[in-house]
Structures are given as structure tokens and as C-alpha cells.
mmCIF file as gemmi writes it, N, C-alpha and C atoms, coordinates in Angstrom:
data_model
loop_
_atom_site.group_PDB
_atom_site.id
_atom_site.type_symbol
_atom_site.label_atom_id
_atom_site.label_alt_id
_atom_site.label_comp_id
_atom_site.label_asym_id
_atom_site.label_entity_id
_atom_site.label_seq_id
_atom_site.pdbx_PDB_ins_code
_atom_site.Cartn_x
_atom_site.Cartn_y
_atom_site.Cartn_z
_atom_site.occupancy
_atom_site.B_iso_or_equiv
_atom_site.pdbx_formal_charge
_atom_site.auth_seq_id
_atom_site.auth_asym_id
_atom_site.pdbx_PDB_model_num
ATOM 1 N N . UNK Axp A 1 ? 4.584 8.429 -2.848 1 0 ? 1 A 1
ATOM 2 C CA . UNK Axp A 1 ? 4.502 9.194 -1.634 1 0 ? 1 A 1
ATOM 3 C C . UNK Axp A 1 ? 5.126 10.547 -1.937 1 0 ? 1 A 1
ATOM 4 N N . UNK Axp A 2 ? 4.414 11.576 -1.324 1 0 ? 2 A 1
ATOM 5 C CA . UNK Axp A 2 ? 4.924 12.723 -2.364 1 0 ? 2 A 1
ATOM 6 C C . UNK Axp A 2 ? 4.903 13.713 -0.306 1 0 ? 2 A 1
ATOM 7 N N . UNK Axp A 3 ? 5.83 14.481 -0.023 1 0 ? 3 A 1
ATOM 8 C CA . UNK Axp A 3 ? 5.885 15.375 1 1 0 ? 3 A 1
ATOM 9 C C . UNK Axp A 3 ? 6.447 16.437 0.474 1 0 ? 3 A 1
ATOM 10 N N . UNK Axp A 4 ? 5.287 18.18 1.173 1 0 ? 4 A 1
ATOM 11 C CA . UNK Axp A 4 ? 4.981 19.081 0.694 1 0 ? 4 A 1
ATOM 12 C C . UNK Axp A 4 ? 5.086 20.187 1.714 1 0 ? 4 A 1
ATOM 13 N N . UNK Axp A 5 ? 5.669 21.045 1.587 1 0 ? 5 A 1
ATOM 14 C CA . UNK Axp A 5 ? 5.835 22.183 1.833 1 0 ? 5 A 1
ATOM 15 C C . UNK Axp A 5 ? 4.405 22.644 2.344 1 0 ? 5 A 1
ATOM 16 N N . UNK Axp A 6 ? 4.21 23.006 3.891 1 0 ? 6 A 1
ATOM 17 C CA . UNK Axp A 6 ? 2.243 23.271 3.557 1 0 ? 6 A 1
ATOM 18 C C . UNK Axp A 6 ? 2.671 24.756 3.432 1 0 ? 6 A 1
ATOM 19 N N . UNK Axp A 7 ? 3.429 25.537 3.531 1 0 ? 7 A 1
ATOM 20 C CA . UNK Axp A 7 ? 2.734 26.932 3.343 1 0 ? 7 A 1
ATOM 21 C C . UNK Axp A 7 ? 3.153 27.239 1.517 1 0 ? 7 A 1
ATOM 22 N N . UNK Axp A 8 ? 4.329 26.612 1.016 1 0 ? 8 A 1
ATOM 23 C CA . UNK Axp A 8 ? 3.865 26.795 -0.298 1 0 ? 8 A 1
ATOM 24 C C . UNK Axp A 8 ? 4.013 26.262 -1.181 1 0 ? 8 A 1
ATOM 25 N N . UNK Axp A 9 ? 3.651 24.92 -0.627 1 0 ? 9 A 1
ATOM 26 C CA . UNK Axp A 9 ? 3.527 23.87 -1.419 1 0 ? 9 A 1
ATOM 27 C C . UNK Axp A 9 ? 4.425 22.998 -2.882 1 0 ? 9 A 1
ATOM 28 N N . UNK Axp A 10 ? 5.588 23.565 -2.222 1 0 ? 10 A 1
ATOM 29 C CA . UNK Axp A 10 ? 6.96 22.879 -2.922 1 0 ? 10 A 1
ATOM 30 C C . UNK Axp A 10 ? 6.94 21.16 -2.489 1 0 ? 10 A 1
ATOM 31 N N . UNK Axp A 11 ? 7.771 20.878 -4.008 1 0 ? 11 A 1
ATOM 32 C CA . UNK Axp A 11 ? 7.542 19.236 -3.656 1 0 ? 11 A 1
ATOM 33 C C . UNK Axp A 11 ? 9.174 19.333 -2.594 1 0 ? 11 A 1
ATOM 34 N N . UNK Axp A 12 ? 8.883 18.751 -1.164 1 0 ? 12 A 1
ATOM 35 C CA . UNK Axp A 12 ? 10.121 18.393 -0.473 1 0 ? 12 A 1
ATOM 36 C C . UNK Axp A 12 ? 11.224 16.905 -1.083 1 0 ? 12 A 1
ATOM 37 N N . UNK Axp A 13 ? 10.074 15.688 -1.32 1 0 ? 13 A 1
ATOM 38 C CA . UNK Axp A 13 ? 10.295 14.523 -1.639 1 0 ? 13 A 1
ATOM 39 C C . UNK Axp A 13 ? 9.044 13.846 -2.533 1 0 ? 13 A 1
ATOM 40 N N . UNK Axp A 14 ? 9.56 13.203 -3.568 1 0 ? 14 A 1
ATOM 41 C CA . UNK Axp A 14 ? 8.294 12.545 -4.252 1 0 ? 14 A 1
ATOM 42 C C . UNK Axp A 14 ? 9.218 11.213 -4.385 1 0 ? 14 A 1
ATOM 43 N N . UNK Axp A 15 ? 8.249 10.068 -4.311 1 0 ? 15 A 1
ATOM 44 C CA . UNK Axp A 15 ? 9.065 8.597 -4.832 1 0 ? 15 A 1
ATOM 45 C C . UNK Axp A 15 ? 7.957 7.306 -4.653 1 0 ? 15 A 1
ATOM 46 N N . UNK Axp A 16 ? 8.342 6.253 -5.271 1 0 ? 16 A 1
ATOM 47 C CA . UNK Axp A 16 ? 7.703 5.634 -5.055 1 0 ? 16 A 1
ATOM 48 C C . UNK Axp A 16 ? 7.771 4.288 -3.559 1 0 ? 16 A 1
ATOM 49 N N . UNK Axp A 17 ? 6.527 3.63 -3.434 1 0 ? 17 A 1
ATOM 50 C CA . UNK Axp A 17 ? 7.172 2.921 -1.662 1 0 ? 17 A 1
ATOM 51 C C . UNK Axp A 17 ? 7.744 1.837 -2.059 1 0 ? 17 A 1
ATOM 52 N N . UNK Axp A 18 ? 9.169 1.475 -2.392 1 0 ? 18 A 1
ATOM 53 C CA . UNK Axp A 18 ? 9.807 0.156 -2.333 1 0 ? 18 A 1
ATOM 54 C C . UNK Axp A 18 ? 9.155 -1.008 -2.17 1 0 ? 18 A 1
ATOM 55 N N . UNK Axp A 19 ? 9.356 -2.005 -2.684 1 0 ? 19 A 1
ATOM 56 C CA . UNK Axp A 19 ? 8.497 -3.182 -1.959 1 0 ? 19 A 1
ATOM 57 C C . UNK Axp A 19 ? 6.902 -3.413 -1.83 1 0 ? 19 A 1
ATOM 58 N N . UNK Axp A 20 ? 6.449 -2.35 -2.781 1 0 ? 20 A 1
ATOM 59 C CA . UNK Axp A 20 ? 4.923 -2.404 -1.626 1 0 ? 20 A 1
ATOM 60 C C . UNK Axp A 20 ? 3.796 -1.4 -3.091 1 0 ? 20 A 1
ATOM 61 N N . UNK Axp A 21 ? 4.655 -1.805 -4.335 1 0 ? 21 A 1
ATOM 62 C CA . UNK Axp A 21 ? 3.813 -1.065 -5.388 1 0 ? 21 A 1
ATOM 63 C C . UNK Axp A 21 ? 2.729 -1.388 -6.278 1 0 ? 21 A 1
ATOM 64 N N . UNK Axp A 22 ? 1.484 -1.115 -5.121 1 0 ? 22 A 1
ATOM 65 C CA . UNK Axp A 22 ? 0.222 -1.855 -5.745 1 0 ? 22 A 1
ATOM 66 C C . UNK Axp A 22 ? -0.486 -1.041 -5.423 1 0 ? 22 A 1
ATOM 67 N N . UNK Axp A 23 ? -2.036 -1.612 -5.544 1 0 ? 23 A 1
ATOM 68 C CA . UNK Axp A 23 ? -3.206 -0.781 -5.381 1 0 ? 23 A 1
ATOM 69 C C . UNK Axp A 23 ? -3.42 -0.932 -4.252 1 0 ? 23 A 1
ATOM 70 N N . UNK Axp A 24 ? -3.965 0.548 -3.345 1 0 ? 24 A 1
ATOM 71 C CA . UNK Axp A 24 ? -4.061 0.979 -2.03 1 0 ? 24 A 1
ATOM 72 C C . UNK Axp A 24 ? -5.909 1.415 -1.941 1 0 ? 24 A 1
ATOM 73 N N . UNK Axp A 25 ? -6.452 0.661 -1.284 1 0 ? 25 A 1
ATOM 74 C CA . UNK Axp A 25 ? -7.769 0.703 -0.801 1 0 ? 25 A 1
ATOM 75 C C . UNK Axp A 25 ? -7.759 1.507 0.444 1 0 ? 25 A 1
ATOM 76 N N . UNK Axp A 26 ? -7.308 0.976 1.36 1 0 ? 26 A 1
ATOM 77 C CA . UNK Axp A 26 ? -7.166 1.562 2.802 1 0 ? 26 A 1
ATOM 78 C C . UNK Axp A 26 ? -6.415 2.581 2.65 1 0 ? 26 A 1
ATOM 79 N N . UNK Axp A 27 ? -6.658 3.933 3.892 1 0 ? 27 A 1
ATOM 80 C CA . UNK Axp A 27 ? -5.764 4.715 3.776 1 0 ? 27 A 1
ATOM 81 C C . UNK Axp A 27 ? -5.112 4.481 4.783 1 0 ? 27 A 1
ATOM 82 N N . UNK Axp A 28 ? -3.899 5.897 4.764 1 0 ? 28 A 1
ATOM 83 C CA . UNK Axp A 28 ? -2.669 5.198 5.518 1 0 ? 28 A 1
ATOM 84 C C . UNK Axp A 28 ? -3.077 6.325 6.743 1 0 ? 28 A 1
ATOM 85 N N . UNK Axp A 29 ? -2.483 6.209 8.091 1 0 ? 29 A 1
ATOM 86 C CA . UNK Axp A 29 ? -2.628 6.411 9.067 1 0 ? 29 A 1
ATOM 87 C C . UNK Axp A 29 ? -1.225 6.943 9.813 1 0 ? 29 A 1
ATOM 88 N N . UNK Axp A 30 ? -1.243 7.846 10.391 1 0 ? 30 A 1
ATOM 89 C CA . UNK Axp A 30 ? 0.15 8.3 11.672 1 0 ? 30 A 1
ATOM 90 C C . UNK Axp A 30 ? -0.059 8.141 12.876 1 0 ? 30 A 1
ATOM 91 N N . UNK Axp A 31 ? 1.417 7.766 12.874 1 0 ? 31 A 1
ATOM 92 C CA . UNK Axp A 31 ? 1.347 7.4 14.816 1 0 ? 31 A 1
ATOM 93 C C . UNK Axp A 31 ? 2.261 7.72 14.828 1 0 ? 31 A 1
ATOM 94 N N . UNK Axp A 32 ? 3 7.985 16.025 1 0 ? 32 A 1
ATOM 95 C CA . UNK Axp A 32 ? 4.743 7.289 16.767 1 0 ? 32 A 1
ATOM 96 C C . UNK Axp A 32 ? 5.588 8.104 15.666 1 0 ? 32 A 1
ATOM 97 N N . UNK Axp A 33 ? 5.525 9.205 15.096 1 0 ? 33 A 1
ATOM 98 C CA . UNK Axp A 33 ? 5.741 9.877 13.954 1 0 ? 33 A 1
ATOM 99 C C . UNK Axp A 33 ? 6.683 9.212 12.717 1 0 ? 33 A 1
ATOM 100 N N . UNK Axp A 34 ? 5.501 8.186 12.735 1 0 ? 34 A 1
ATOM 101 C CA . UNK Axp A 34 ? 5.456 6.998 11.077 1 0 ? 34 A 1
ATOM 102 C C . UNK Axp A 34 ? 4.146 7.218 10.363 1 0 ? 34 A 1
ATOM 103 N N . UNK Axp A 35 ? 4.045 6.953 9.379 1 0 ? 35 A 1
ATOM 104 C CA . UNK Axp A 35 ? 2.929 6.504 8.829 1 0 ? 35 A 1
ATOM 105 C C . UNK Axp A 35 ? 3.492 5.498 7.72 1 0 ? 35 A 1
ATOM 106 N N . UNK Axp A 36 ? 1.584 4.599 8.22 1 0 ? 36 A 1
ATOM 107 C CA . UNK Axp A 36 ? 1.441 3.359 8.337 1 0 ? 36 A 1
ATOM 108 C C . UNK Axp A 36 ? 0.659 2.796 6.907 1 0 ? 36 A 1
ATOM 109 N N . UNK Axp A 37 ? 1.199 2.58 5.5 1 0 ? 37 A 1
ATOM 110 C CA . UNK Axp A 37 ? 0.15 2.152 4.284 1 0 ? 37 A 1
ATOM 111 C C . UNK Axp A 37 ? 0.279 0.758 4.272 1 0 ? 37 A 1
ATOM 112 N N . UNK Axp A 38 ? -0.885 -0.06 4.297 1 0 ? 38 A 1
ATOM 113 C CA . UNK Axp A 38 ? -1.565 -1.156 3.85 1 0 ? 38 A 1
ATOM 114 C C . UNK Axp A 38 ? -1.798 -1.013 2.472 1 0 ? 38 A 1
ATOM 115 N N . UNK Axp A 39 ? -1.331 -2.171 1.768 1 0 ? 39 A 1
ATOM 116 C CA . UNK Axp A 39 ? -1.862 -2.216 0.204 1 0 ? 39 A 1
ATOM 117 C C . UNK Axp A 39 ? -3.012 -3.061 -0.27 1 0 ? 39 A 1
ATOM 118 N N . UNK Axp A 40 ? -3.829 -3.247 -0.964 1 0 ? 40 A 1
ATOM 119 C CA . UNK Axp A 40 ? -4.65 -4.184 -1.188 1 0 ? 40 A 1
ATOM 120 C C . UNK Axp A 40 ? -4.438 -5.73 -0.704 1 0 ? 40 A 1
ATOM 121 N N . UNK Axp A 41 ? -2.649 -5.889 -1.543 1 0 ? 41 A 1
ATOM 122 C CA . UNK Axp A 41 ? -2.414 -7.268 -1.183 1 0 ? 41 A 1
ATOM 123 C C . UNK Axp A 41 ? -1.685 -7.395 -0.398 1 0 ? 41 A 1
ATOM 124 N N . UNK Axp A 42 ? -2.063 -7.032 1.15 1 0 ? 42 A 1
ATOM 125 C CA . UNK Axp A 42 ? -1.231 -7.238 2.057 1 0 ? 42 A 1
ATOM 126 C C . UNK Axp A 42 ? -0.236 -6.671 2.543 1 0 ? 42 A 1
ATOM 127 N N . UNK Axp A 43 ? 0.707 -5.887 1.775 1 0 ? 43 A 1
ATOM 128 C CA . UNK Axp A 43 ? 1.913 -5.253 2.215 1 0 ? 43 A 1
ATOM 129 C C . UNK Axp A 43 ? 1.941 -4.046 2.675 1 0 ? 43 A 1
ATOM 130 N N . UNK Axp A 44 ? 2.484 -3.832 4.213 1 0 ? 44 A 1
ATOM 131 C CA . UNK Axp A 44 ? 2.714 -2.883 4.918 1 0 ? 44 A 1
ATOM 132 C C . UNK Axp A 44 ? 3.869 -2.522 4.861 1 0 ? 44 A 1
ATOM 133 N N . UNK Axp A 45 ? 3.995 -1.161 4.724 1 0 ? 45 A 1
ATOM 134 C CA . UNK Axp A 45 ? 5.192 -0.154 4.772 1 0 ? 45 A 1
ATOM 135 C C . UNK Axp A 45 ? 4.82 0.647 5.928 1 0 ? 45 A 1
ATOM 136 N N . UNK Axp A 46 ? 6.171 1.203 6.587 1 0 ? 46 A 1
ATOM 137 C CA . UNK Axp A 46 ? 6.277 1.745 7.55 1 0 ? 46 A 1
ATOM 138 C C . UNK Axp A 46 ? 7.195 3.321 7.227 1 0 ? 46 A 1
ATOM 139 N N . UNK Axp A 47 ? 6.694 4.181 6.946 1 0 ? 47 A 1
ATOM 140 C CA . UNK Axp A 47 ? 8.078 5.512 6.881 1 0 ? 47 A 1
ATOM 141 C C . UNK Axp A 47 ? 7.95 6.485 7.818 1 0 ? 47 A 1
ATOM 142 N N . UNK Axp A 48 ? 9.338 6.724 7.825 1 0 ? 48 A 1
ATOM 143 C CA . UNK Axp A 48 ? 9.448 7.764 8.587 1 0 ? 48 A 1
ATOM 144 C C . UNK Axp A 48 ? 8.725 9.15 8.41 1 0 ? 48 A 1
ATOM 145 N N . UNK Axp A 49 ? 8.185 9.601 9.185 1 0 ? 49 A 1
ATOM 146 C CA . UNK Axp A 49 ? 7.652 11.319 8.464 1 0 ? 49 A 1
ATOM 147 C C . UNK Axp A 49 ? 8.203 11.917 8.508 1 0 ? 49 A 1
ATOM 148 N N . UNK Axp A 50 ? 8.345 12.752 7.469 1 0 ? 50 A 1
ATOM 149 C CA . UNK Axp A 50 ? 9.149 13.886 7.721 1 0 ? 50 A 1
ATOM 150 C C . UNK Axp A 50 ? 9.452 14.814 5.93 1 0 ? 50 A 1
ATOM 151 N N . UNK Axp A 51 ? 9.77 15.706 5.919 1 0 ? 51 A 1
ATOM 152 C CA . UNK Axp A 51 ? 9.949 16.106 4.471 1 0 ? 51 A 1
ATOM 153 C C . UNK Axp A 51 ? 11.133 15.417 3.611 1 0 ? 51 A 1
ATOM 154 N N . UNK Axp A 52 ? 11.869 15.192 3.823 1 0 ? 52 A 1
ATOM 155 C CA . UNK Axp A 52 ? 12.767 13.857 3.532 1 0 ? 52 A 1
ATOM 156 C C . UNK Axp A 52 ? 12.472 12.181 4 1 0 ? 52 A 1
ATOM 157 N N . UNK Axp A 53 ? 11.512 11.874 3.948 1 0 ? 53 A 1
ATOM 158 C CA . UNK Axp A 53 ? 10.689 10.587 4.156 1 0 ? 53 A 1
ATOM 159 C C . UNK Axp A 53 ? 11.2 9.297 3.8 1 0 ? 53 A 1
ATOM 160 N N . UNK Axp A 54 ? 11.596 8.229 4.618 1 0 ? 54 A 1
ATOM 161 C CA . UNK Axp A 54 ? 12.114 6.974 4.382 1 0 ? 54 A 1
ATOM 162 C C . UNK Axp A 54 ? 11.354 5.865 4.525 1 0 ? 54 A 1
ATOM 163 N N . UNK Axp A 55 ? 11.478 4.503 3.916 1 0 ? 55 A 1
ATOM 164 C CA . UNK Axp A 55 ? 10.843 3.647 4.466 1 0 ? 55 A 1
ATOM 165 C C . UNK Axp A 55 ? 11.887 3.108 5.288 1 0 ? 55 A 1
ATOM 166 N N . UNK Axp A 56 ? 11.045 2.533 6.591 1 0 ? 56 A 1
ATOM 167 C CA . UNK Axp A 56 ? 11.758 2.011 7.569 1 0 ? 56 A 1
ATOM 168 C C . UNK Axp A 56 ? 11.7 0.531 7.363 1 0 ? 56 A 1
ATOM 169 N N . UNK Axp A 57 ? 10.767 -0.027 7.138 1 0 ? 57 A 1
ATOM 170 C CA . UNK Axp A 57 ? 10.605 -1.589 7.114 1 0 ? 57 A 1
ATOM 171 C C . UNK Axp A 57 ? 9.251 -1.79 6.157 1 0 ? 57 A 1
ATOM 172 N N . UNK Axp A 58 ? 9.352 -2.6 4.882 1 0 ? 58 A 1
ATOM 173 C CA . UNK Axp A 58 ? 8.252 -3.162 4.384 1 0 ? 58 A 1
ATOM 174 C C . UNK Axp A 58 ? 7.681 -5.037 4.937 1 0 ? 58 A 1
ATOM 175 N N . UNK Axp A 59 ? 6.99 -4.757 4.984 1 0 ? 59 A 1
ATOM 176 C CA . UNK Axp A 59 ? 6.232 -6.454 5.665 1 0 ? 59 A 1
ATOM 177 C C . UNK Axp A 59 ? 5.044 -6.909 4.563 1 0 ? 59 A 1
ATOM 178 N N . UNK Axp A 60 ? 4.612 -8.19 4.655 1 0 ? 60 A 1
ATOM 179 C CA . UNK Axp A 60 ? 3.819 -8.881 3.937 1 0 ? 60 A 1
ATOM 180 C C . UNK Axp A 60 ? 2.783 -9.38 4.691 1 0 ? 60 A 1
ATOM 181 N N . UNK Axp A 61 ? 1.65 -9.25 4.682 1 0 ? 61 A 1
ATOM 182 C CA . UNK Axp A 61 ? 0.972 -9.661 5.764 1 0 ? 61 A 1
ATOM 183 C C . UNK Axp A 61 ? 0.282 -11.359 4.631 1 0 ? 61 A 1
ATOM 184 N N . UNK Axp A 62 ? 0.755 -11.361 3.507 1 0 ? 62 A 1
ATOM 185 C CA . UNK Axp A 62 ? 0.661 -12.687 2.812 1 0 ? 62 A 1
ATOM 186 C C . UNK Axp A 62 ? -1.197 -12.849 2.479 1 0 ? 62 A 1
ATOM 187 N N . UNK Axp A 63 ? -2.374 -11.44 2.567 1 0 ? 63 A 1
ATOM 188 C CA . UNK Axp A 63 ? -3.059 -11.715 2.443 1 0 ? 63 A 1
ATOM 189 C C . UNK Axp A 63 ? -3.879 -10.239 2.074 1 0 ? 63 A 1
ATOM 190 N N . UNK Axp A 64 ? -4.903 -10.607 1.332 1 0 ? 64 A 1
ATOM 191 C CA . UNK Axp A 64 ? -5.689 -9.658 1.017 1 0 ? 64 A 1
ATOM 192 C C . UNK Axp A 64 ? -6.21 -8.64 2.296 1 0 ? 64 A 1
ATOM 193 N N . UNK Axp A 65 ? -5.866 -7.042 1.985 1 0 ? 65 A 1
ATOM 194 C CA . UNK Axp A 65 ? -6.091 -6.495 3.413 1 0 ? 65 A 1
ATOM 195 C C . UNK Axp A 65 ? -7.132 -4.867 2.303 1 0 ? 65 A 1
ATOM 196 N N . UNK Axp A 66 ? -7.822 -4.922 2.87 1 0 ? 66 A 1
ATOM 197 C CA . UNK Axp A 66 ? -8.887 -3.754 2.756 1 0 ? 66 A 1
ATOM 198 C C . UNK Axp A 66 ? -9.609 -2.511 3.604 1 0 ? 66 A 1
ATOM 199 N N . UNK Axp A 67 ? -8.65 -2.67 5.064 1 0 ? 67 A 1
ATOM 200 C CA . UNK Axp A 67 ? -9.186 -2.029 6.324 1 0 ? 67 A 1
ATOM 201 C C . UNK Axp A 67 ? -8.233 -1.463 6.662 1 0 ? 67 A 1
ATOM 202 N N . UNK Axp A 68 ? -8.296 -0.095 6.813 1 0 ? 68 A 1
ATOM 203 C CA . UNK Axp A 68 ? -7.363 0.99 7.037 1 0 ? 68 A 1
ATOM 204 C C . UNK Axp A 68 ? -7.351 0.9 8.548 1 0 ? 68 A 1
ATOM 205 N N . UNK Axp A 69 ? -5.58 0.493 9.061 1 0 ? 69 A 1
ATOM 206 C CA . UNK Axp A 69 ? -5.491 0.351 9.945 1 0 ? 69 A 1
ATOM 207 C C . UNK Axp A 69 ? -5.702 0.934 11.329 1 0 ? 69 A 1
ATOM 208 N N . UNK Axp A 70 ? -5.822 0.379 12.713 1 0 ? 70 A 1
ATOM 209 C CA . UNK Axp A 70 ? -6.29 1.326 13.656 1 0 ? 70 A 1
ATOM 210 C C . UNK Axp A 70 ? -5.475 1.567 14.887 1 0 ? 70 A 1
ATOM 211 N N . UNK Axp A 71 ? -5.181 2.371 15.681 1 0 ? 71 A 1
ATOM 212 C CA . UNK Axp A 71 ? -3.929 2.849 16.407 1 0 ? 71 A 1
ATOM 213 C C . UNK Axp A 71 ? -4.93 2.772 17.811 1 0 ? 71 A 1
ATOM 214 N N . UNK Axp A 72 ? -4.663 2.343 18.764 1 0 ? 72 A 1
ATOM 215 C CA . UNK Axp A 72 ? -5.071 2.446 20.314 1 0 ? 72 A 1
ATOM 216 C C . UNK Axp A 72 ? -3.545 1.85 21.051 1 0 ? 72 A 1
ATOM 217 N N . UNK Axp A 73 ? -3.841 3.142 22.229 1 0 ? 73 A 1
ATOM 218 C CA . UNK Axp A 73 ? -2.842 3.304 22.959 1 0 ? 73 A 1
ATOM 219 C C . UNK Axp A 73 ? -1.275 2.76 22.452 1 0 ? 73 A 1
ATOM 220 N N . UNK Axp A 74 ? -0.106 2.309 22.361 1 0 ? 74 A 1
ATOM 221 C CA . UNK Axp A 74 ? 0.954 1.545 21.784 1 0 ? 74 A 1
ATOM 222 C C . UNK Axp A 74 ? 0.16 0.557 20.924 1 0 ? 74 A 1
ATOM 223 N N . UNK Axp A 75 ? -0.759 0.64 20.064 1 0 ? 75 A 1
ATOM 224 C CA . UNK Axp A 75 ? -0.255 -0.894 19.589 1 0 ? 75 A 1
ATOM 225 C C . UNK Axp A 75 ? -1.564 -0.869 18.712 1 0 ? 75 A 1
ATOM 226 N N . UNK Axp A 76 ? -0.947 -1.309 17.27 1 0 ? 76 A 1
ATOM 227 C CA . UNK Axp A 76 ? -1.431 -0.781 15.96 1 0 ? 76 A 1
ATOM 228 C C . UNK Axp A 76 ? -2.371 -2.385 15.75 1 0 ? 76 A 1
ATOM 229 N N . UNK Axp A 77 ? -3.499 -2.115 15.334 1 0 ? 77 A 1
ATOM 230 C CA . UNK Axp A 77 ? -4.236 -3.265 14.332 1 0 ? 77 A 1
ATOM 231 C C . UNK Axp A 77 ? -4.331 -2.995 13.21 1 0 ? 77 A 1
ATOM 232 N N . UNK Axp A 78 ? -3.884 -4.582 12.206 1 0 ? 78 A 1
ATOM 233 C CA . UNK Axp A 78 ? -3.896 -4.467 10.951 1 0 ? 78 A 1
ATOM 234 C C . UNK Axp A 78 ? -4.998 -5.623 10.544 1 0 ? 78 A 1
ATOM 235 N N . UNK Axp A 79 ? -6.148 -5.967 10.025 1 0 ? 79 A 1
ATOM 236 C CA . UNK Axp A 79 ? -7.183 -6.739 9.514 1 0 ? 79 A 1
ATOM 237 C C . UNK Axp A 79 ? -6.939 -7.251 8.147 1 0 ? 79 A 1
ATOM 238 N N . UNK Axp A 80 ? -6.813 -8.585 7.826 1 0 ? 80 A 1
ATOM 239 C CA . UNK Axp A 80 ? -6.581 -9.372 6.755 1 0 ? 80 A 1
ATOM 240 C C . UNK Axp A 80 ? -7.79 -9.263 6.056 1 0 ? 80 A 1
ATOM 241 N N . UNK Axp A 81 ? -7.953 -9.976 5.435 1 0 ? 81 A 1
ATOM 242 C CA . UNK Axp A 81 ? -9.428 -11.066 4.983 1 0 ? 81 A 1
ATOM 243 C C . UNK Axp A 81 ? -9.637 -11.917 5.99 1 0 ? 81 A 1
ATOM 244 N N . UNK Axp A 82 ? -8.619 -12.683 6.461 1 0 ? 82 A 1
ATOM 245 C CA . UNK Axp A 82 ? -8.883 -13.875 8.018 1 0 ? 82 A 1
ATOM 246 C C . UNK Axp A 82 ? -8.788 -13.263 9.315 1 0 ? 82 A 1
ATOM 247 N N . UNK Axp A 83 ? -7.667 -12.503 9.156 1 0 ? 83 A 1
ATOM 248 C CA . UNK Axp A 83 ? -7.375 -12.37 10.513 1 0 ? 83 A 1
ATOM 249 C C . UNK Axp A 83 ? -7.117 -11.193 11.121 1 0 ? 83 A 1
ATOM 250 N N . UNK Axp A 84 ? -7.101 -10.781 12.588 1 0 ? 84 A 1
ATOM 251 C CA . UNK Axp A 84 ? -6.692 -9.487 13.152 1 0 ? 84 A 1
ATOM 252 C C . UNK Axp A 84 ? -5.259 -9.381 13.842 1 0 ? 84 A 1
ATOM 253 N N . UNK Axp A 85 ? -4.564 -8.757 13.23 1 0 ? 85 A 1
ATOM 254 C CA . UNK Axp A 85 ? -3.319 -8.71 14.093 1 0 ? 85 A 1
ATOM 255 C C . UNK Axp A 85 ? -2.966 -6.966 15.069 1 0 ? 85 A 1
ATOM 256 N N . UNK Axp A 86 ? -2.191 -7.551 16.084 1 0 ? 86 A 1
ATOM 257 C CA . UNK Axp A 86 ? -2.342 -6.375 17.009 1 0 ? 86 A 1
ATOM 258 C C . UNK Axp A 86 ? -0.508 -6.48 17.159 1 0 ? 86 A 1
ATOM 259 N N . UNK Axp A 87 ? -0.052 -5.34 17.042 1 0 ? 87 A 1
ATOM 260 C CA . UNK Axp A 87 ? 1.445 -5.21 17.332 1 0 ? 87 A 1
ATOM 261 C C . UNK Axp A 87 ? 1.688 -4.316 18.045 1 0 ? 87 A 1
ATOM 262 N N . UNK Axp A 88 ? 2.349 -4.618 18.995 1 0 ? 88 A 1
ATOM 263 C CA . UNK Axp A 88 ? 2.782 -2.984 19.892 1 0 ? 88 A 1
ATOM 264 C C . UNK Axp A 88 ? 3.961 -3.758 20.983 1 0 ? 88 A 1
ATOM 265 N N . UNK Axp A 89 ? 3.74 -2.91 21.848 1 0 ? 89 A 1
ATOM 266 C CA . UNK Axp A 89 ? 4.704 -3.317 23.096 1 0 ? 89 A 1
ATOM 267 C C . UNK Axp A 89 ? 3.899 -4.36 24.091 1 0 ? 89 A 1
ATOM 268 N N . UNK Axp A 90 ? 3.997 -5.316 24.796 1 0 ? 90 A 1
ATOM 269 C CA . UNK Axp A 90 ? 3.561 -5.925 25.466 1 0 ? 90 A 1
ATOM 270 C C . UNK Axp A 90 ? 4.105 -6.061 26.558 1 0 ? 90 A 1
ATOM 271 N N . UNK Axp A 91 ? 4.946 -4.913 27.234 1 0 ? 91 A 1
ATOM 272 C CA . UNK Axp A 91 ? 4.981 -4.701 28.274 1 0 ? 91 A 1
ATOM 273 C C . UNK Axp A 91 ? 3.464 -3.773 28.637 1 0 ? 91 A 1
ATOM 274 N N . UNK Axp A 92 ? 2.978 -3.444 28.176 1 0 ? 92 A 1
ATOM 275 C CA . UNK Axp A 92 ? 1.746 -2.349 28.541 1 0 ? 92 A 1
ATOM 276 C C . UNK Axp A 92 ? 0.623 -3.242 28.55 1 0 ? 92 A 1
């Protein structure tokens, strides 16, 4: 994960995502000012954005994932090979 200076393109932060270092099919997506990478095999990372960039939480979804995830209103879908999962707030 590499964050860049857009007007002149200095590296701010380069590193690699903890937990989660594989091959990436899907691309990654922003919301809620995170962005969201799915790896081939399952593992979601969550970081903070920003030019100093953190991961907040890595997860395993324990299964082959190929579908770049999708954001409606609070609450993110992530697509396995089996299954669809939906996370958000459920007060809404």
C-alpha cells in the first residue's frame, strides 16, 4: 500500500498490509474514510486513509473471494465463492 502526495507525488507512506499478503483480484474500495482490500484468499483488511495509513483490523473470511466489494447506504457486502455477507449497522 503505497500513499502519495497528489500534487507532487512524494511517497507519504509505502508498506506492506499485515496479515493479508497475497494475491489481490478484486479491487479495493472507500467508504466511512477506510478502504476496504479483499485478497484472493479471503482476507479483508480494513485501513485507515490517510497519508500516514494504518491497518485497523485484518479478518478472514476463510474462503476464496474474487468480487470487489460493494458499499450501499451503512453497510458493506463482501461475496465468497458460497456466500454473501452484509455488515453494517443494524439499527438502520
Amino acid at each position: 500500500m503505497t500513499s502519495l502526495d497528489p500534487l507532487s507525488g512524494k511517497v507519504y507512506k509505502q508498506g506492506r498490509l499485515r496479515d493479508a499478503l497475497e494475491h489481490y483480484y478484486a479491487s479495493p474500495i472507500a467508504a466511512d474514510g477506510k478502504i476496504y482490500a479483499v485478497s484472493e484468499g479471503g482476507k479483508v483488511v480494513v485501513i485507515q486513509a490517510g497519508p500516514q495509513w494504518q491497518v485497523l483490523s485484518p479478518s478472514d473470511l476463510g474462503e476464496d473471494t474474487y468480487a470487489t466489494p460493494a458499499v450501499a447506504g451503512n453497510h458493506i457486502y463482501l461475496r465468497t465463492m458460497s456466500t454473501l455477507y452484509c455488515f453494517g449497522n443494524l439499527q438502520d
